[in-house]
MIDO-750579 format. One line per 8 residues: number of its first residue (from 1); their letters; for each residue y, x, z negated of N, C-alpha, C, CB. Coordinates in steps of 0.2 Angstrom, whole numbers, padded with zeros to 4 digits. Atoms other than C-alpha are relative to their C-alpha. Glycine has a CB too. Layout:
NUM> a> Y/X/Z/Y/X/Z/Y/X/Z/Y/X/Z; ...
# end
This chain:
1> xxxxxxxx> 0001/0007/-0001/-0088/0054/-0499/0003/-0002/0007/0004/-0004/-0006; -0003/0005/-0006/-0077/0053/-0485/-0004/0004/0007/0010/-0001/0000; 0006/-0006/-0005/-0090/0067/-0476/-0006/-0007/0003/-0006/0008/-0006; 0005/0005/-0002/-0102/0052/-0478/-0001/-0005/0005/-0001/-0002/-0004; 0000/0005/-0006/-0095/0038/-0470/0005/0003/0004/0002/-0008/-0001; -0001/0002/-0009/-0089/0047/-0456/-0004/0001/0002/0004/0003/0005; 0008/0000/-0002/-0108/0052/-0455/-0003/-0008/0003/-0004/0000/-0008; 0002/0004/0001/-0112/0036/-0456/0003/-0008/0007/0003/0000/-0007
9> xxxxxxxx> -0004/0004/-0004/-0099/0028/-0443/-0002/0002/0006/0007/0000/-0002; 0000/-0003/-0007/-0104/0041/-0430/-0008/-0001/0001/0003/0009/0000; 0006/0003/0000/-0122/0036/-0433/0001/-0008/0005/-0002/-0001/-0008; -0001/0006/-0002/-0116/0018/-0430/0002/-0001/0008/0005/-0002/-0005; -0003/0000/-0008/-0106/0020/-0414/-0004/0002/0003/0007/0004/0002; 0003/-0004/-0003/-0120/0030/-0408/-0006/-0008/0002/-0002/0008/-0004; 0006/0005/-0002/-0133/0015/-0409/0003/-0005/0004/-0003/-0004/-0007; -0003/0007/-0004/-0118/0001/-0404/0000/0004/0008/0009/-0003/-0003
17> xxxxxxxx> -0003/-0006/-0006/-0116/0015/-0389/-0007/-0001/0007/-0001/0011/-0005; 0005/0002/-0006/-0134/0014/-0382/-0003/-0007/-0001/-0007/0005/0001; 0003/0009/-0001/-0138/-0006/-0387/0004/-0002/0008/0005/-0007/-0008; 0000/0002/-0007/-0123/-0008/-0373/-0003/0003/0007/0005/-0001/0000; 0004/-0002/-0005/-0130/0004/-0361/-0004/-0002/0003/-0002/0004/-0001; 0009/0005/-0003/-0147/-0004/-0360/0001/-0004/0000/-0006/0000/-0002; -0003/0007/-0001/-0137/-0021/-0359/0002/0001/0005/0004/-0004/-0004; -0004/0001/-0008/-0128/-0017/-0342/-0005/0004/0002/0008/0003/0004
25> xxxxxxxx> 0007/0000/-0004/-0143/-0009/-0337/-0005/-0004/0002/-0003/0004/-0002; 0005/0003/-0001/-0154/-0020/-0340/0005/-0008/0006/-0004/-0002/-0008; -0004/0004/-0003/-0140/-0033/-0333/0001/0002/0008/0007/0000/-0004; -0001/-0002/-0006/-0137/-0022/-0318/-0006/-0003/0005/0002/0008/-0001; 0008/-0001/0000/-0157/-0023/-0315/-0002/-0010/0002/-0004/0002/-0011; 0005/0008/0001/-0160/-0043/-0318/0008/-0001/0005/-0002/-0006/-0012; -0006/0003/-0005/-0141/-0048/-0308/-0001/0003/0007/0008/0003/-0002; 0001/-0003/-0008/-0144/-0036/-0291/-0002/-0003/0006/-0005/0005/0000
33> xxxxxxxx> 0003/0001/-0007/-0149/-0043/-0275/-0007/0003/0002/0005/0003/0006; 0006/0000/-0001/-0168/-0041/-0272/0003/0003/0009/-0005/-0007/-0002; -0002/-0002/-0004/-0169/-0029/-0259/-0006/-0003/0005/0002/0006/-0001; 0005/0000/-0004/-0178/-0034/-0240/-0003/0004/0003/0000/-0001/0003; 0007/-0005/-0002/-0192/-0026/-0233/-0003/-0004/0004/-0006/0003/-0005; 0000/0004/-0009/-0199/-0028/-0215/-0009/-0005/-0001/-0001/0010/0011; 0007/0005/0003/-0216/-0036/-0226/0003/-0006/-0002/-0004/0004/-0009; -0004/0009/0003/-0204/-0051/-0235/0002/-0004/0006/0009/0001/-0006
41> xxxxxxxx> -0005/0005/-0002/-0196/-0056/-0220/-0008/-0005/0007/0008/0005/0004; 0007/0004/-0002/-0207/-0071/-0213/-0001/0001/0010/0002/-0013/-0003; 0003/-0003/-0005/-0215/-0068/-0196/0004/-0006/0006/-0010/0002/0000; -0003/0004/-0006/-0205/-0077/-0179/-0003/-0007/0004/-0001/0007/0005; 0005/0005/-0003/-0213/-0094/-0172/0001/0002/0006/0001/-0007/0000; 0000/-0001/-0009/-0218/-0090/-0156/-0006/-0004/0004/-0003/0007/0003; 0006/0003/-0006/-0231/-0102/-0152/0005/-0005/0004/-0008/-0004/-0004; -0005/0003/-0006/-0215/-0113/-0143/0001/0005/0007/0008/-0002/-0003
49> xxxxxxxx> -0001/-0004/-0005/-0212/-0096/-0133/-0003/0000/0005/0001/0005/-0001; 0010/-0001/-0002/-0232/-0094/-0129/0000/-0008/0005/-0007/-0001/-0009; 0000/0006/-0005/-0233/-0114/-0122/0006/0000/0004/0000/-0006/-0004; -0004/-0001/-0006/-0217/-0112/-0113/-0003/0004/0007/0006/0004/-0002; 0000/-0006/-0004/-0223/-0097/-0105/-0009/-0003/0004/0001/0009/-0006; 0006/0004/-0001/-0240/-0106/-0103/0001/-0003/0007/-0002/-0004/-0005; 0001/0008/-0003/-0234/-0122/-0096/0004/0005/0009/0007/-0008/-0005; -0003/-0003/-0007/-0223/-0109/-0081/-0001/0002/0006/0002/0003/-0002
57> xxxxxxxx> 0005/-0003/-0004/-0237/-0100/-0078/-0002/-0004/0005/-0005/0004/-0003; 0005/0005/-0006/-0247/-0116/-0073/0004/-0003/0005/-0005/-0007/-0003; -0004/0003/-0004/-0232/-0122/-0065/0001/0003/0010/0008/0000/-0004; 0002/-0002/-0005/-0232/-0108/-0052/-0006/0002/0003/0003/0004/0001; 0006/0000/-0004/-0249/-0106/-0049/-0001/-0009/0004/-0005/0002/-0006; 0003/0007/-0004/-0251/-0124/-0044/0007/-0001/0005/-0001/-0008/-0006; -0004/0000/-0005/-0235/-0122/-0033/-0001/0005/0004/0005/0000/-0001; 0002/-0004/-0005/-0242/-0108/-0024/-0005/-0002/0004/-0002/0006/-0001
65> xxxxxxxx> 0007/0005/-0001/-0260/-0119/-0022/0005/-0003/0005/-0004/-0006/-0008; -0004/0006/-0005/-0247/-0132/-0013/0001/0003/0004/0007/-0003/-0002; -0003/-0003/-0007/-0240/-0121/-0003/-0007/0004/0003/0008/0008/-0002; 0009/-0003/-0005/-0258/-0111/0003/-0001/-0007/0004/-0009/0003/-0007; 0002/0007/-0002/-0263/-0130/0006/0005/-0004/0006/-0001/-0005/-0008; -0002/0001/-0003/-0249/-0134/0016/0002/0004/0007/0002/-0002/-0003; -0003/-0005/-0004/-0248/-0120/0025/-0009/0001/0005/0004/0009/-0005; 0006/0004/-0003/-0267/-0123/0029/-0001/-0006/0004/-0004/-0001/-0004
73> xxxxxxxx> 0002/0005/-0004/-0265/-0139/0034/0005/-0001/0009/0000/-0008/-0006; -0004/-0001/-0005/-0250/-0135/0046/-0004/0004/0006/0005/0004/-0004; 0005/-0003/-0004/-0263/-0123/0053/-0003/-0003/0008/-0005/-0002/-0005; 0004/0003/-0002/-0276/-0134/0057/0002/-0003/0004/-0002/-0002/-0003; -0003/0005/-0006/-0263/-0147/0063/-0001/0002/0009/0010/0000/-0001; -0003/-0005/-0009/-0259/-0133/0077/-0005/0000/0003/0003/0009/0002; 0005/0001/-0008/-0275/-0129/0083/-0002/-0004/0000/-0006/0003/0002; 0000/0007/-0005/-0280/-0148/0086/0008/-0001/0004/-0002/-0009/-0006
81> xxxxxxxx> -0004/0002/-0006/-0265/-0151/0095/0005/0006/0004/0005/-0005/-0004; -0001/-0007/-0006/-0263/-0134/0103/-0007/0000/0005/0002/0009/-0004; 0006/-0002/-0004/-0282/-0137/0112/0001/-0001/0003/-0005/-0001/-0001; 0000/0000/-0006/-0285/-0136/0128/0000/0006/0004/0005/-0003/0002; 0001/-0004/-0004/-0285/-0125/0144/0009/0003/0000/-0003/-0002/0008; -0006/-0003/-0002/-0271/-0112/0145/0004/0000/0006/0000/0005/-0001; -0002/0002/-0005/-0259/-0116/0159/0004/0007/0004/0004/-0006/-0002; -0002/-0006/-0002/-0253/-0098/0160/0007/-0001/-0002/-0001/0003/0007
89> xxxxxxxx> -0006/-0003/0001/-0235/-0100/0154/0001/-0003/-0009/0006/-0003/0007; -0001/0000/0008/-0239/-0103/0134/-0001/-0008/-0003/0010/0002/-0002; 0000/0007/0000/-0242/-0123/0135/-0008/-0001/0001/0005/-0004/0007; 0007/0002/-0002/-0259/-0131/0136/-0002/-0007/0003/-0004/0001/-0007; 0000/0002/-0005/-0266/-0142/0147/-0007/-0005/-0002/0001/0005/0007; 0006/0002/0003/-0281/-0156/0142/-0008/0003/0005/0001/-0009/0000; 0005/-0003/-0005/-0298/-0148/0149/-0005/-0008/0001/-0004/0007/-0003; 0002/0007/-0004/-0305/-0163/0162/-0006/0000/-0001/0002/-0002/0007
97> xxxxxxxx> 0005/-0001/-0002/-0321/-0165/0160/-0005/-0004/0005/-0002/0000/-0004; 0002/0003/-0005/-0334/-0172/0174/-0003/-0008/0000/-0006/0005/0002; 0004/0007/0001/-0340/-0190/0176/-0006/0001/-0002/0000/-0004/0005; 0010/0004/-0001/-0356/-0197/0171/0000/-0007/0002/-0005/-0001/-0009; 0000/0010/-0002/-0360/-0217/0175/0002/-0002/-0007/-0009/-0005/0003; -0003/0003/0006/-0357/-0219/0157/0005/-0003/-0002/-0002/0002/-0003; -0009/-0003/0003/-0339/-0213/0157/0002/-0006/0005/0005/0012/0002; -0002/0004/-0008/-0337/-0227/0172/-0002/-0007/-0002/-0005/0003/0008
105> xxxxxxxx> 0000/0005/0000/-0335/-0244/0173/-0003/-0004/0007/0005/-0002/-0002; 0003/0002/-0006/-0346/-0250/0188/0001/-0009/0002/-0008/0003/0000; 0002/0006/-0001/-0346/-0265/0199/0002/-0001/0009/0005/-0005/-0006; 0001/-0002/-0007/-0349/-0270/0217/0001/-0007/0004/-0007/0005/0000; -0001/0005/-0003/-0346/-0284/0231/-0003/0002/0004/0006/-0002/0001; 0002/0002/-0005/-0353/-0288/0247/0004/0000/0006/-0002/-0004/-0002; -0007/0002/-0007/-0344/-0286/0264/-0003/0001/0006/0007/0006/0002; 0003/0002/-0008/-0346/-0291/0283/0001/0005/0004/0002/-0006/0004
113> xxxxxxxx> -0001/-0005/-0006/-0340/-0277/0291/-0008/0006/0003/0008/0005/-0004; 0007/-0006/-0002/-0353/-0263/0301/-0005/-0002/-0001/-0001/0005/-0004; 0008/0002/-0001/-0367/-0276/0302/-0001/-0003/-0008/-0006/0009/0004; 0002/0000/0007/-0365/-0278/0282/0002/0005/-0005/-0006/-0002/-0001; 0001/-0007/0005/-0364/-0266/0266/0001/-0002/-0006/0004/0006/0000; -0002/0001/0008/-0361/-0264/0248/0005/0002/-0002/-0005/0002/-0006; -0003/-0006/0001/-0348/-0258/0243/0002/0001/-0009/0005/0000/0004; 0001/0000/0006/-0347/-0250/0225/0009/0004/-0002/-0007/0005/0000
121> xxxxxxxx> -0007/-0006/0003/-0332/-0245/0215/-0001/0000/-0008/0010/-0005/0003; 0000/-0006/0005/-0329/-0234/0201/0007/0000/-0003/-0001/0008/0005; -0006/0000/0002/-0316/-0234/0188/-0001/0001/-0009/0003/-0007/0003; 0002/-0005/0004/-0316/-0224/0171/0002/-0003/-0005/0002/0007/0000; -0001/0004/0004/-0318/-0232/0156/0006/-0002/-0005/-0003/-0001/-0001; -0006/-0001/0003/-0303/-0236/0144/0001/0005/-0003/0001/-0003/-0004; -0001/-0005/0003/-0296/-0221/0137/-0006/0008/0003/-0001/-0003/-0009; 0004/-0006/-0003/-0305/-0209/0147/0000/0003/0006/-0006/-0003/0000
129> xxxxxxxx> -0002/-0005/-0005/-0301/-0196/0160/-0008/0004/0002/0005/0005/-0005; 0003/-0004/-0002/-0312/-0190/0171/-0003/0001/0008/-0004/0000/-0004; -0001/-0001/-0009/-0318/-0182/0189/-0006/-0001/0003/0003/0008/0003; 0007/0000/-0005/-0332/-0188/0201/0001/0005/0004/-0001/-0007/0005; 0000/-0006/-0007/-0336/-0172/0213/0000/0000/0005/-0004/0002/0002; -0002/-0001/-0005/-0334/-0168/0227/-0009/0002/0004/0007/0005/0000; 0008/0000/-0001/-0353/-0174/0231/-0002/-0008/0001/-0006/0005/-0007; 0003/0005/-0003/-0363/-0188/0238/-0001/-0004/-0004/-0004/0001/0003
137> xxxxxxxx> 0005/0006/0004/-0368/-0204/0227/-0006/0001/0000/0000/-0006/0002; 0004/-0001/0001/-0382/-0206/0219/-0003/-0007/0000/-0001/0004/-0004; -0001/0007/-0001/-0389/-0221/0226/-0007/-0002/0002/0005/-0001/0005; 0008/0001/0001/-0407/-0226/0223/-0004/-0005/0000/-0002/0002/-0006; 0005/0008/-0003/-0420/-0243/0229/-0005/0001/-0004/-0003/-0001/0008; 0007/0003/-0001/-0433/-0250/0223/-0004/0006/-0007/-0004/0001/0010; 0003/-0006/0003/-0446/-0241/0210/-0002/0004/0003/-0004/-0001/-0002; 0004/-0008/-0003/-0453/-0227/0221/0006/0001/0000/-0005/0002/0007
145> xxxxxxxx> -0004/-0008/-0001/-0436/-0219/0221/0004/0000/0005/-0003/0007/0002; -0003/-0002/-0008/-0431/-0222/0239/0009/0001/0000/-0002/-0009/0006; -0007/-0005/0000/-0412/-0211/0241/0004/-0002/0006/-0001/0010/0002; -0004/0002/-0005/-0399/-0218/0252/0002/0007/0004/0007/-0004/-0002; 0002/-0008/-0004/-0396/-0201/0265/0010/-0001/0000/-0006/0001/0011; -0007/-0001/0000/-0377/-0197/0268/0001/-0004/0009/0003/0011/-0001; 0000/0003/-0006/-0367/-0206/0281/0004/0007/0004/0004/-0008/-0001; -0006/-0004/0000/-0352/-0193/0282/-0002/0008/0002/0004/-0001/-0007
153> xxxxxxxx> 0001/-0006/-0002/-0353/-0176/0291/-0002/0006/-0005/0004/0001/0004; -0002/-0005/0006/-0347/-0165/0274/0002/-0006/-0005/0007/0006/0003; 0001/0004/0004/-0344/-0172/0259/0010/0001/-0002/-0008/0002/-0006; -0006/0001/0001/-0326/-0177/0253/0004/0002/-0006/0000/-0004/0000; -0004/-0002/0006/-0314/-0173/0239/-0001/-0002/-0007/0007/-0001/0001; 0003/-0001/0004/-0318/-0172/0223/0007/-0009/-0003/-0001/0010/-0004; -0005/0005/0002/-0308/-0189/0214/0002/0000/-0008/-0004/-0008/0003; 0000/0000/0008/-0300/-0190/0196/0002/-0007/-0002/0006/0005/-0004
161> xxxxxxxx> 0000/0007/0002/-0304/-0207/0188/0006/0001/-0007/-0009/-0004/-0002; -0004/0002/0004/-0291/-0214/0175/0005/-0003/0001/0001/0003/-0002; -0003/0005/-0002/-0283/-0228/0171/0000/-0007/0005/0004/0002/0000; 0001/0007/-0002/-0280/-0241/0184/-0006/0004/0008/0011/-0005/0002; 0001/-0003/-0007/-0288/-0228/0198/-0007/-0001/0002/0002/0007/0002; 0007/0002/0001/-0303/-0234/0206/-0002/0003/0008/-0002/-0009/-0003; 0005/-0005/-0005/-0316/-0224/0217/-0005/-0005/0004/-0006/0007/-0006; 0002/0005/-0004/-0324/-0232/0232/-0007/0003/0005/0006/-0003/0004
169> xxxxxxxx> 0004/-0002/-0007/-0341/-0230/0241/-0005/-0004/0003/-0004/0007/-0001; 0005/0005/-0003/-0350/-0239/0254/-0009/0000/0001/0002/-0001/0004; 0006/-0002/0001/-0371/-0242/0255/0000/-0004/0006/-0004/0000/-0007; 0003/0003/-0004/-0379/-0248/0270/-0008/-0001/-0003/0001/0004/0006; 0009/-0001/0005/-0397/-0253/0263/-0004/0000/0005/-0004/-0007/-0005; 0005/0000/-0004/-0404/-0255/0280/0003/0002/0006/-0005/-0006/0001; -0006/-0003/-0007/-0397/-0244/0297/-0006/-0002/0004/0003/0010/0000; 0006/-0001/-0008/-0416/-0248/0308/0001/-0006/0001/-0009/0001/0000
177> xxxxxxxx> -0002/0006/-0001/-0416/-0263/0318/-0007/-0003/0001/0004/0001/0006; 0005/0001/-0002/-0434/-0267/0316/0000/-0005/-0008/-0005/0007/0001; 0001/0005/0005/-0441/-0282/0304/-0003/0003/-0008/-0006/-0007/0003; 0001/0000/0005/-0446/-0272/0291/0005/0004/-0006/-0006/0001/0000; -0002/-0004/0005/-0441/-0264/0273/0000/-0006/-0006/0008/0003/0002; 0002/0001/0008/-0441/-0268/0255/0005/-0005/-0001/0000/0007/-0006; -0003/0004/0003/-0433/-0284/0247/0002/0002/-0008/-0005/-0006/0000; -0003/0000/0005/-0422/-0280/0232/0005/-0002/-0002/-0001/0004/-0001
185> xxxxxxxx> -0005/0002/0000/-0410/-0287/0223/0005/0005/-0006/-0003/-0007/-0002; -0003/-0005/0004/-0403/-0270/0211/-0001/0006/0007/-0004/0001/-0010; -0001/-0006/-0003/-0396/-0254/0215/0001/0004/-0004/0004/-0001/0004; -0001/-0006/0006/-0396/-0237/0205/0003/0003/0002/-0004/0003/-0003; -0006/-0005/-0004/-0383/-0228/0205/0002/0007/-0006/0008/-0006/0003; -0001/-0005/0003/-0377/-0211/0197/0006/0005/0002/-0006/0003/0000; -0006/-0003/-0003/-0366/-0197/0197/-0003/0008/0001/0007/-0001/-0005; 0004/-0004/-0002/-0377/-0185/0207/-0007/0001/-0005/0005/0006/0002
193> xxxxxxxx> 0008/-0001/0002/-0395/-0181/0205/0000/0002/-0008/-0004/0008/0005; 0002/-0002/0006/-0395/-0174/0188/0004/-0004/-0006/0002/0007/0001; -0005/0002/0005/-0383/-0187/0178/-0008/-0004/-0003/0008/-0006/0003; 0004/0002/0005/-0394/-0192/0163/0000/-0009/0001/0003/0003/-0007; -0002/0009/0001/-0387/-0213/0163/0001/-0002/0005/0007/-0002/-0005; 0000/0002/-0003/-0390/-0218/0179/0002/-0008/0000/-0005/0003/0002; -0001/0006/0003/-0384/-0237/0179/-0003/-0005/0008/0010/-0001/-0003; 0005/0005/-0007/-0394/-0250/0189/0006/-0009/0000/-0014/-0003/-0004
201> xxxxxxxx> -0005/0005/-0002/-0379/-0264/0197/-0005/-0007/0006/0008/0006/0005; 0001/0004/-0004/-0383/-0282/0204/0003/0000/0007/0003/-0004/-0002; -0001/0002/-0006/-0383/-0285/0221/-0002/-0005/0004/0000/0005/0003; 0004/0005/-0003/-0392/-0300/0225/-0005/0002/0006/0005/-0005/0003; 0005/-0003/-0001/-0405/-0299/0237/0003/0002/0009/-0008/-0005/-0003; 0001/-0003/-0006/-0407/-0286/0252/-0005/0002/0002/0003/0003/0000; 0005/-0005/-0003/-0418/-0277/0264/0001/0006/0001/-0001/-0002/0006; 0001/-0007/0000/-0420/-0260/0261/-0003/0005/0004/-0002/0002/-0004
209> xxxxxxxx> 0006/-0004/-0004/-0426/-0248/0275/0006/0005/0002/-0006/-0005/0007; 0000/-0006/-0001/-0420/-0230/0277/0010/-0001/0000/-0005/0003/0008; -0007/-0001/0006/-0403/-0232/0266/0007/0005/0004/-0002/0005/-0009; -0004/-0006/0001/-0386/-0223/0270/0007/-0001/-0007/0004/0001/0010; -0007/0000/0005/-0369/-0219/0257/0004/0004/0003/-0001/0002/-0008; -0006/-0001/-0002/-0353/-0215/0261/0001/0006/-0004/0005/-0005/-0002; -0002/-0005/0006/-0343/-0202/0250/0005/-0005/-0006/0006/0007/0005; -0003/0003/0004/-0333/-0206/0235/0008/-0002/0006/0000/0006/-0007
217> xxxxxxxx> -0008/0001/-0002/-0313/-0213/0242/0003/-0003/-0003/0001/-0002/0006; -0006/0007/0003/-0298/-0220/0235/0002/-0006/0002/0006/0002/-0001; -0001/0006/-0003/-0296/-0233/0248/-0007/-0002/0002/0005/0000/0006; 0007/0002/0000/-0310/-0245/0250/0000/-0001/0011/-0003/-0009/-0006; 0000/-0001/-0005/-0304/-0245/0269/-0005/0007/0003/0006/0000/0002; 0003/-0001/-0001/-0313/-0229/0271/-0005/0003/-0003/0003/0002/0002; 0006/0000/0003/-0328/-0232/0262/-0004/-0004/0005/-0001/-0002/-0006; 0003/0003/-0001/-0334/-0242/0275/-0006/0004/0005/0003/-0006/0001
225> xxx> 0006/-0005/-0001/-0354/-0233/0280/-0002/-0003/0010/-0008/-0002/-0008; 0003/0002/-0007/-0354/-0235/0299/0000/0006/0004/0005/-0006/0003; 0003/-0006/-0002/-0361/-0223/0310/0005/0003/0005/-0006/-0002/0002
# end
């Protein structure tokens, strides 16, 4: 009898034995911490990083653009205001260029001296620089053409108009002493044979017959065309 129930008891403990086993197992199982894995864990925002890194990029590219653009236009500044003729020691110097009648402001008076004459003067117009030659007027009558001849042995120094400075030359319109020659009241004048804009000046009316001109001069004292 008493074989039975300790049969019976060791049966019993044996069942109570694995009920709790597989209760803290299963306890151990459902209480644990769920483990991570590099799949669960959610993925980094980076699209703030990305537009950062965006906005940076376009920041120096459009500050290098500035700087090329400024470093162009710095350039440019230099060679407009480095042009001109080199002076040989690193400086530049404005290159002068030649008169025409256009670049001039013409106008002319009447004097008693040497039997009469015209005299013409020459003076470059505002903001403008430039050199009559060192060559005869061009000094022209009438429609056919008729050329005043030189009074002056060689021809005289070349003159640079500008500003207040003004160029002086005299015309005789008639050197013969005979009653005739041409009635005109204009004169054409240029800056030597070949100036394109020859400019035709009042002179009220004269007798034309076998013309002389002076040379260019800076005093109108020695413009006057006497022989």
């Amino acid at each position: 009898m008493f074989g039975k129930r300790r049969k019976a008891f060791l049966v019993s403990a044996a069942l109570v034995g694995g009920a709790l086993l597989m209760t803290a197992c299963q306890d151990t199982e459902d209480g644990a911490a769920p483990s991570a894995s590099a799949t669960d864990v959610p993925a980094a925002d980076v699209s703030g990083a990305d537009a950062a890194g965006s906005d940076a990029s376009k920041g120096a590219d459009k500050g290098a653009e500035q700087g090329a653009d400024k470093g162009s236009d710095a350039k440019d500044g230099g060679s407009a205001e480095g042009s001109g003729a080199d002076a040989g020691d690193g400086t530049k110097v404005p290159v002068q260029q030649a008169c025409g009648a256009n670049d001039i402001s013409w106008s002319t008076r009447s004097e008693s001296q040497a039997g009469g004459y015209i005299l013409i003067m020459a003076k470059a117009k505002q903001g403008i620089t430039c050199i009559l030659p060192a060559a005869l007027p061009t000094v022209a009558f009438g429609s056919d053409g008729t050329e005043a001849g030189p009074v002056e042995q060689s021809v005289g120094d070349a003159v640079t108009l500008s500003g207040a400075t003004t160029a002086y030359a005299g015309v005789n319109p008639k050197t013969t002493n005979t009653d005739g020659g041409k009635e005109l009241d204009s004169i054409i004048v240029g800056v030597g044979n070949e100036d394109p804009d020859p400019v035709s000046l009042e002179v009220g009316t004269i007798t034309v017959d076998k013309p002389v001109v002076t040379n260019w001069h800076t005093a109108p004292a020695d413009a006057v065309p006497s022989a």
